[in-house]
N, C-alpha and C positions, 0 to 999 in steps of 0.2 A: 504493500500500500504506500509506503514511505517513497519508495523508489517511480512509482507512476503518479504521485503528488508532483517529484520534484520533476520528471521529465513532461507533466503537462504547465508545469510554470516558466522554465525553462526555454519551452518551443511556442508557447502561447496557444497550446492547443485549448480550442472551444467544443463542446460536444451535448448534445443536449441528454445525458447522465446519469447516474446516482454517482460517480465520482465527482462531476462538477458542480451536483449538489453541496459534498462536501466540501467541495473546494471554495462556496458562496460562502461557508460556516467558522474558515478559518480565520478570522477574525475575533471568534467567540470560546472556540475550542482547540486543544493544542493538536498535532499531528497523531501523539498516539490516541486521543481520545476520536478523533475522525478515522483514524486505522479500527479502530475499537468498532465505531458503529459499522464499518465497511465487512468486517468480519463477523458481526453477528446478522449482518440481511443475508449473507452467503451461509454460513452454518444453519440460522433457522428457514430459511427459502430451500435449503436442499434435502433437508432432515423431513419436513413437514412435506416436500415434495412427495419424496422416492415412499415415505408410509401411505397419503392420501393415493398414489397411484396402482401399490403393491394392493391396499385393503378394496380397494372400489375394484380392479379385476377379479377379486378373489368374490366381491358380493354380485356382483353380473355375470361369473360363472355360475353361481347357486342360483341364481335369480335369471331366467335367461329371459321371462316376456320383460323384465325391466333391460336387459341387455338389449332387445330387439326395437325395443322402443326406442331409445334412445341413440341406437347407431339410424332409426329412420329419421329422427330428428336432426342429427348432424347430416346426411346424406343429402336431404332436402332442404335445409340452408344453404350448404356450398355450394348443393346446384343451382338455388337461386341467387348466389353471389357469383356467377361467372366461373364456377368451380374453384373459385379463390378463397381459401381460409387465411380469413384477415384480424389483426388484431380486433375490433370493432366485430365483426363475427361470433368471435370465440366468448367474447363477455354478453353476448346475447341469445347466445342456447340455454333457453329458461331452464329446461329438462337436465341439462347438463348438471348447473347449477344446483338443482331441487338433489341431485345425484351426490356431489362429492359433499354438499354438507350434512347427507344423513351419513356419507360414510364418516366425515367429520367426529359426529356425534357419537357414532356407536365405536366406531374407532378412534376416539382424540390422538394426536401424535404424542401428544404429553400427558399422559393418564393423571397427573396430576404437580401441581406447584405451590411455591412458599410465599407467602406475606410475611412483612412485619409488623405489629400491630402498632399503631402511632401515637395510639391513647387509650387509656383503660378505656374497655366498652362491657358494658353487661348484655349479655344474652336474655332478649326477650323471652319473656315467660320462666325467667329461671331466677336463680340465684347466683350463678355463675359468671364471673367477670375474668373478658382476658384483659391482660395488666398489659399496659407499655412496653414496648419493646421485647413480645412473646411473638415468637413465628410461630403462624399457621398454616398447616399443609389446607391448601383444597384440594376436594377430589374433582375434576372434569367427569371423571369416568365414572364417578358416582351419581353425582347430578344428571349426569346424562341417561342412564338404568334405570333412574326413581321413576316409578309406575305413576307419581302424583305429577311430574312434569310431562312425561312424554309418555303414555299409556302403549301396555304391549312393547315396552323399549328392547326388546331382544329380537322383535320382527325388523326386519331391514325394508322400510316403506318411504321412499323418498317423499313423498303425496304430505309428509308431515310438514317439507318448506315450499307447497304450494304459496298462490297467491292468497290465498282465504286462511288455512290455517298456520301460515306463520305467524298471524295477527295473533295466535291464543300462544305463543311460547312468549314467557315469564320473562323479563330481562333476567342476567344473572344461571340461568339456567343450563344455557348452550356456551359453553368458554370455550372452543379447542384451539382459540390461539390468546388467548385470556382476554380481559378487557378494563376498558379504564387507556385516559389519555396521558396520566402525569409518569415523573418518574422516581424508579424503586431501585436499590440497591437488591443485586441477584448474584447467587453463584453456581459455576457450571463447575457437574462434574464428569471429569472423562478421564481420560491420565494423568491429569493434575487439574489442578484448581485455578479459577479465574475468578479476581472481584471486576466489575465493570457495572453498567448503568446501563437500562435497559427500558423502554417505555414498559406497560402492564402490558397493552396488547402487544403482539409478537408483528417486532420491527419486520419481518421478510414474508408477510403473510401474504400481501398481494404477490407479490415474486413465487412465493412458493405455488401459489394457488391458478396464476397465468400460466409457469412451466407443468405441471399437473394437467392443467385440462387441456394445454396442446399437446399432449401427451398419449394422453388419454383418446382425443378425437382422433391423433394420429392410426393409435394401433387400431379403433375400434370399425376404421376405414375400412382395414385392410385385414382385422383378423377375429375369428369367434373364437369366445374363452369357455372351456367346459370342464368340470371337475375332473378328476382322473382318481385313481387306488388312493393313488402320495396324499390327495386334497385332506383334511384335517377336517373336520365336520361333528361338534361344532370346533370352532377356530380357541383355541388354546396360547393364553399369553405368557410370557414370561414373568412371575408376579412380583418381581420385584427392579425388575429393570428402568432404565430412568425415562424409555421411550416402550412405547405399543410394538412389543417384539412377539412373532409368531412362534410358540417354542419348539416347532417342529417344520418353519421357514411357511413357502405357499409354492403349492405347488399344483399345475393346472395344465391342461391341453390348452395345446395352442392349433387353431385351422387356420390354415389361408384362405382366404374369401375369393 
């Protein structure tokens, strides 16, 4: 990051970016901290990728009239775009859409994440107060199964982010790239540790969620997905991992169309 700062100031490269985003910001922020947010759109954009696109073929092989629907949907836009899959396209396949955020929900990439509490709060209806500066896990994966939010939440029914019934989900309810504007001190863990700053909702979610669904329209162009022996049924996670791991991977037929 350091190194392509200094050769677009250098050459006076202009580029219309998220690097010369960064580069409007450095006035505000030092180099490592614009390295910092450059690194966390690419790890959470590719992380929430490669899960949203591995769990949604894995639910349109089990699901195939939801598979068929949906490759007729993509089909019949690109035909009526000149057979061109355009940006503008791609954020306009409703069905699409309705598609990766039930897999979202039933599959969060982040099964769940930490708060800090910023001031004693008492829990409604109880006696129980969290204190100042207590971390609190939430669960995504929890709230997303509770039968009071999303009823039948083990069926995989995209129909739940129609246009009519996403009106009845709760704020608060659907997190899978969490939410809230301000920002939180977070730490990743992987091979070693990292302290950085991080908005609540997850900086690479548009990035993660554009490379996902041309991804997706890509393969479903050109190929039907269908369970096979390997397929896992029902899907089995890893329960303690820091992401939505399949603990015996996904595995599926692939046909060429």
């Amino acid at each position: 990051m350091h190194d392509t700062f200094d050769y677009r100031e250098k050459n006076n490269v202009e580029r219309n970016d998220f690097v010369s985003l960064l580069l409007n910001l450095k006035d505000t922020l030092s180099k490592e901290e614009l390295a910092a947010d450059g690194m966390l759109v690419f790890a959470g954009g590719f992380e929430s990728s490669s899960s949203l696109m591995s769990f949604t073929l894995y639910e349109l092989a089990l699901n195939q009239d939801i598979q068929e629907k949906l490759r007729e949907e993509i089909l019949q836009e690109i035909e009526g775009n000149d057979g061109k899959l355009t940006y503008e396209l791609l954020n306009n396949l409703k069905y699409l859409d309705m598609v990766t955020k039930e897999v979202l929900r039933k599959h969060p990439p982040l099964p769940d994440n930490q708060r800090e509490c910023t001031k004693d709060f008492q829990v409604p209806g109880s006696n129980f107060t969290i204190t100042e500066g207590t971390i609190v896990n939430v669960s995504f994966y929890s709230l997303h199964h509770d039968a009071e939010y999303f009823p039948d939440p083990y069926k995989f029914d995209p129909e739940r982010f129609n246009d009519e019934n996403v009106k009845n989900i709760k704020p608060f309810t659907y997190l899978p790239f969490g939410e809230g504007p301000r920002w939180v001190n977070f730490i990743i863990f992987w091979s070693f540790l990292i302290n950085f700053e991080i908005f609540r909702i997850c900086i690479g979610m548009r990035f993660g969620l554009m490379q996902a669904k041309l991804a997706i329209v890509k393969l479903l162009m050109n190929f039907k997905f269908l369970p096979c022996p390997r397929t896992t049924i029902p899907m089995k996670i890893v329960p303690a991992g820091p992401f939505m791991t399949p603990v015996d991977g996904i595995y599926l037929n692939v046909e060429k169309i």
